[in-house]
N, C-alpha and C positions, 0 to 999 in steps of 0.2 A: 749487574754485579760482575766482577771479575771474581768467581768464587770457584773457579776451579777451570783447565782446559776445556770441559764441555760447555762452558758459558758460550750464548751466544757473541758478547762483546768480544772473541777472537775471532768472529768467523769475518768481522770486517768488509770491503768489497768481496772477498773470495767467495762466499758467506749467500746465498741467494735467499737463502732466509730474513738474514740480514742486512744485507744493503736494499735501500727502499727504490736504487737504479738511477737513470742517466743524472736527477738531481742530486744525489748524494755523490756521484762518483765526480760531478762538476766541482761541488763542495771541495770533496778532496784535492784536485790538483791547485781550484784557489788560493788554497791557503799554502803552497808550497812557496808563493812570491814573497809574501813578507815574512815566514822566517828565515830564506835566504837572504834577505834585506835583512834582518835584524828587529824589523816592525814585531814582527811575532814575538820576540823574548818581553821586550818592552810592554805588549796588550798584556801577555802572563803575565807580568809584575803589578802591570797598575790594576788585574780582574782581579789578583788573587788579597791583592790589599783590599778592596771591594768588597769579597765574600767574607773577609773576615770581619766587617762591620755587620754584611748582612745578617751571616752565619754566624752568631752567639754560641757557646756551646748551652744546650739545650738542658744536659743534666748536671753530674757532679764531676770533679777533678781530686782525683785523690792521687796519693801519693805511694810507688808499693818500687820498693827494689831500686831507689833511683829515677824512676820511671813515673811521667802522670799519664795518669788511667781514665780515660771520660767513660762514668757509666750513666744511664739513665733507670730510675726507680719506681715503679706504679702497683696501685693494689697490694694487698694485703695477704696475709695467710700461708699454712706452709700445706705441703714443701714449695717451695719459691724454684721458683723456674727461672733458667738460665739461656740465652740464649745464644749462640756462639754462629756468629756468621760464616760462610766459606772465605776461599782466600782471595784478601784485597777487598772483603766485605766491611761495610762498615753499620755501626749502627742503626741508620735510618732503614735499614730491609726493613725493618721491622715496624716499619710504619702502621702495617695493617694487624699486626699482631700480639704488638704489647699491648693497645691500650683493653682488646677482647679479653687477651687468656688477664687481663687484667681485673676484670672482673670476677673472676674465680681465686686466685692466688696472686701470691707478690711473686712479682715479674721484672728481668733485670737484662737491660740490653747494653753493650758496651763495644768500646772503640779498644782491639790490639795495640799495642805498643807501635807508635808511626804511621797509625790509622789513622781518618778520620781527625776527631778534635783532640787524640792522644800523643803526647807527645813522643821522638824519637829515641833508638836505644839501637845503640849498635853491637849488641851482643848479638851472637848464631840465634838465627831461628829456631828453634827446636818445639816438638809437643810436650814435652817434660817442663819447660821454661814457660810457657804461654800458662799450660796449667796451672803450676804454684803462683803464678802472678795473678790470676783467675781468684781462684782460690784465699790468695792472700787480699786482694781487693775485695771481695766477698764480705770477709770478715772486721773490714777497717770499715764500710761500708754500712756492717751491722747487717748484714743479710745475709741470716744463719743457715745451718744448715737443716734438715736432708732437702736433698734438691734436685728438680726433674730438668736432666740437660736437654737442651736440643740444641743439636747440628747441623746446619745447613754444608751439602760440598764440603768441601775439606772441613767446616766446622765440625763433622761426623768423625774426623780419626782425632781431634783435638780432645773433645767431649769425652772418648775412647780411654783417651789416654788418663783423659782424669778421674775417671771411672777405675782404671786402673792403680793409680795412686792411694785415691783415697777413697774405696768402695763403699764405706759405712756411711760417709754422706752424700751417697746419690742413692735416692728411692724411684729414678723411672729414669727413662732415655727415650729422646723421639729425634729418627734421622731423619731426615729430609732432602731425598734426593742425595746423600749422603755418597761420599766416596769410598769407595772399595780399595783395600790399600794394596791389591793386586791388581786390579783391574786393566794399570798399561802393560803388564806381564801376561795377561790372559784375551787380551784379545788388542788382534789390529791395528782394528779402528780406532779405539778409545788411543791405543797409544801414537798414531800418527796426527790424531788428533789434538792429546797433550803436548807431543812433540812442536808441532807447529806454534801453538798458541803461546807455548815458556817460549819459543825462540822469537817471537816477536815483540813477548815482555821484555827483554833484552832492550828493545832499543826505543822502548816507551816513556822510560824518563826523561831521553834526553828530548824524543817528540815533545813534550810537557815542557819543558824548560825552553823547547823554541816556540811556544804558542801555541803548534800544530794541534795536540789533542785538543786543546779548547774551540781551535778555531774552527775544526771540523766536526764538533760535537760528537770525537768518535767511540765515547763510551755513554752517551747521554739513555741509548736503549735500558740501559742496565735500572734506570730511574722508573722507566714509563708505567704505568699504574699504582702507584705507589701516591698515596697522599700530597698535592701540587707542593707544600713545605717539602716535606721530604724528598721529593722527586727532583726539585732545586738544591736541597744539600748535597744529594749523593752527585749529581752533575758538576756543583764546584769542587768537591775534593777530588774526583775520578778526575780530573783534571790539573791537579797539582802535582809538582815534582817528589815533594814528599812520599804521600798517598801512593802513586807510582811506583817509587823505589823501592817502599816497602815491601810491596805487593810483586815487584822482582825477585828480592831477596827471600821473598814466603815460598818462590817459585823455584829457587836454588834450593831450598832446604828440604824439598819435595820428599829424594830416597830417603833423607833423615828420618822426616817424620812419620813415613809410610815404616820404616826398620821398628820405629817408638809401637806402633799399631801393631807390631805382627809379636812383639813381646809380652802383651796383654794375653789376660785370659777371658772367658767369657762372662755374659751376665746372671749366669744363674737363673732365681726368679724371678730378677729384677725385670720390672714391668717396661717392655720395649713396644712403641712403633714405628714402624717402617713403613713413609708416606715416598712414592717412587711417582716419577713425572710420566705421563705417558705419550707425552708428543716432542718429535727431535731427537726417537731414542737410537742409541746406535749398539751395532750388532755384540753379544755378549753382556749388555747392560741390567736385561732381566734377569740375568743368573745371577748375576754378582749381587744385583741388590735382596734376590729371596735369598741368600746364602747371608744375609746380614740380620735377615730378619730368624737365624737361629743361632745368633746370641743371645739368646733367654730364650728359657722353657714358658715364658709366657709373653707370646709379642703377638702382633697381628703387624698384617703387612695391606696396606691398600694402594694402588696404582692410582692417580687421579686423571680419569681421562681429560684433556683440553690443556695441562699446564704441562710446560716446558720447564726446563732446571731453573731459569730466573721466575718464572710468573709463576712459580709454586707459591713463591713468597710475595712478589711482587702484587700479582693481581688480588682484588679483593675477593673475588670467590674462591680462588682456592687458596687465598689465605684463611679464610673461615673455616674452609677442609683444616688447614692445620692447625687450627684453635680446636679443635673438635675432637682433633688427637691428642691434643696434649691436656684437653678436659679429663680425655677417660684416664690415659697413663695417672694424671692429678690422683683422682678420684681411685686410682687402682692402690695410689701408698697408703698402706694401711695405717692408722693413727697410733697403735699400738708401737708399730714400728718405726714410724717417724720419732716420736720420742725417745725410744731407745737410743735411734741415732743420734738425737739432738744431747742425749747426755755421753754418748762415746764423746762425738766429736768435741764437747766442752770438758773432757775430762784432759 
């Protein structure tokens, strides 16, 4: 996933984590011939007409602000859990985790505006806008409130921010791997790191538009443990010009919506966890994420040893870790209080 600078899909060849070596970096210079030729715009046009036959959109299309919204809906029960990908995330992360916390509560995973099967909107990115369109799709949708967010990477200051809005209808928060809306200010690394990755998204649309990301499979990592359907959807959108752009322009609007986060106040008692990766991590990373986990007077914070900021979500064991957190957070809204919300909110 491209779901924030720490994703490994920026480290690219630089990347030794990343690149798998001489065959990949073969890959790479291959496919420099034909979209200088012009072959490569031509393969993107006739893959992407392809995936769209393959790739059906999976759940619903609703309509909120101008704007269609692809969500997808499962299981039952409240509070109904939300899930909010990082940036340039799309729906399918969640391949390993809707259909689990699905079993416990109704679960609702969804494509941003220009993501994924969502269509485009060229208003400013902003977390105040992503929010009420959340929010407003939510309730066209019929999937009420109070509701347990979670945010993956940047999905963490978005969730933030809606929590901030509209605090009577969130009864839990679970971050994941979650951004720190300081974090390129407080340390180095992270921010030579972000630096690097936004300035490379810069010029990834246009790679996408001449074949190049597809031809080199240079985001297909982002897919790997992930359900073989889903593993194939997220591969053909991370490969489109669209998907791209968007995912550029999330990446502009970065100080924005790190400003929207620092405006918030905390969570109170509202019931939080803070699930943090513990392999790939870079220097400052552990302070920033236990400083997240006291946003409420009642969070737990657990490190997952073995997953990295993509295979938190991606791989299925430690996506089971985060069905596990988002059981207890579930189980922590009290029902008393859920209803109370349920009749703010419809009032």
């Amino acid at each position: 996933m491209i779901s924030d600078a720490t994703d490994k899909s920026y480290q690219y060849s630089a990347d030794p984590h990343f690149s798998p070596g001489v065959r990949r970096k073969s890959r790479l210079w291959t496919a420099v011939i034909p979209c200088l030729t012009g072959l490569g715009a031509v393969y993107q046009t006739l893959a992407s007409l392809r995936d769209r036959r393959e790739f059906p959109p999976p759940g619903r299309l609703v309509e909120v602000d101008g704007c269609i919204l692809h969500l997808q809906v499962a299981g039952h029960g409240l509070p109904s859990v939300v899930l909010e990908s990082g940036l340039g995330g799309l729906s399918t992360a969640w391949g390993w985790v809707q259909p689990e916390a699905a079993k416990f509560s109704s679960v609702v995973s969804y494509d941003r505006a220009g993501l994924g099967w969502s269509g485009p909107d060229g208003t400013p990115k902003t977390a105040t806008r992503a929010a009420q369109r959340l929010r407003a799709m939510l309730r066209k949708a019929g999937v009420l409130p109070p509701y347990v967010l979670v945010g993956h990477s940047m999905g963490g200051l978005l969730v933030r921010v809606f929590a901030g809005l509209f605090p009577d209808e969130v009864a839990g928060m679970v971050l994941l791997d979650a951004v720190h809306p300081d974090q390129h200010l407080r340390s180095s690394a992270i921010n030579l790191h972000m630096r690097t990755g936004f300035r490379f998204l810069r010029a990834v649309p246009t790679l996408a538009r001449l074949g190049y990301v597809r031809l080199t499979r240079l985001f297909a990592a982002w897919g790997e443990g992930l359900p073989a359907r889903q593993a194939a959807e997220s591969e053909a959108f991370l490969s489109t010009f669209q998907h791209l752009r968007t995912t550029r322009d999330e990446s502009l609007a970065w100080d924005t919506i790190c400003d929207e986060v620092r405006r918030t106040v905390g969570l109170g008692d509202t019931p939080l966890a803070v699930l943090t990766a513990g392999k790939d991590v870079l220097p400052g990373q552990p302070e920033l994420q236990a400083e997240l986990a006291l946003l409420s007077s009642d969070s737990t914070h657990l490190v997952v040893p073995g997953a990295d900021h993509v295979t938190l979500v991606t791989n299925r064991e430690h996506a089971l870790t985060v069905v596990e957190a988002i059981r207890q957070v579930v189980q922590k809204a009290q029902p008393v209080r859920s209803e109370q919300r349920v009749r703010r909110a419809r009032s």
